[in-house]
N, C-alpha and C positions, 0 to 999 in steps of 0.2 A: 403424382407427387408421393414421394416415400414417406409414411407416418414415423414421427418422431417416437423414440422408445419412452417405455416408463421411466428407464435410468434419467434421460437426457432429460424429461421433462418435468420430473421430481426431484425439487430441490436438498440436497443434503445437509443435514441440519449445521454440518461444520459451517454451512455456508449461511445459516441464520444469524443475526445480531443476536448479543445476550440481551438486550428488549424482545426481540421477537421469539424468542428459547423460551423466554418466560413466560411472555402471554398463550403461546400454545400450549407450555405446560398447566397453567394455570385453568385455561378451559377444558382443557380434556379432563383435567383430575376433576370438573365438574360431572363430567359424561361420565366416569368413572361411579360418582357419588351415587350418583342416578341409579347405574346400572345395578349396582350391590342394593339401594333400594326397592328395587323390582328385581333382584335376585337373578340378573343374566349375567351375559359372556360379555367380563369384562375386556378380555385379551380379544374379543372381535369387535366391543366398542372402542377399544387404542385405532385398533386398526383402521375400520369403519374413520373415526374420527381423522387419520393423518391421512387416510386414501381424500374426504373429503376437504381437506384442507392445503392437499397437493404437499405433503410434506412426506420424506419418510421417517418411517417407524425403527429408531436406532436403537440398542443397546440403552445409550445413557439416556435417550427420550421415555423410554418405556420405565426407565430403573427411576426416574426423577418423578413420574408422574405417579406408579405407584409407592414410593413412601413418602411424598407428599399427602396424598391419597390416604392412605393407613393412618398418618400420624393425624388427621380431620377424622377419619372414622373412630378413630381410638376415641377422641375427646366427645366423640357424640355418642359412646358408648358409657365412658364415665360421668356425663350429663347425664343419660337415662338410668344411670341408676344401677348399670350390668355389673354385676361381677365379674372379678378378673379371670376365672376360671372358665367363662363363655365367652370370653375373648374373642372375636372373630379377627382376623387381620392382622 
């Protein structure tokens, strides 16, 4: 039996509902959080995260999850108190 490709078996996100756009973007920018708190690779947890959730990793999926992402870091940054010149994000 011939194994099915990555293409054919990784759904494209055009083919997602905008409820299910959402809730992926919405858990990854969590994965995202995480990662910049532990200071990793957040571009291999996007990844890591849609390989494990059999999605791919689009243009608009990447570009939604981080300035979602940025704009939650930003406010946890002006909670603690940073200045804007240490800015991260």
């Amino acid at each position: 039996m011939k194994k099915a490709s990555i293409a054919t078996r990784t759904p494209n996100m055009a083919a997602l509902s905008e409820m299910d756009f959402e809730h992926h973007v919405s858990a990854c920018v969590d994965v995202v959080i995480n990662t910049r708190d532990f200071c990793g690779n957040e571009a291999e947890a996007i990844a890591d995260y849609c390989a494990d959730e059999g999605i791919e990793a689009t243009g608009e999926f990447i570009h939604a999850v981080r300035n979602r992402a940025n704009g939650i870091w930003r406010r946890h940054q002006k909670a603690a108190g940073v200045k804007p010149k240490y800015y991260r994000y």
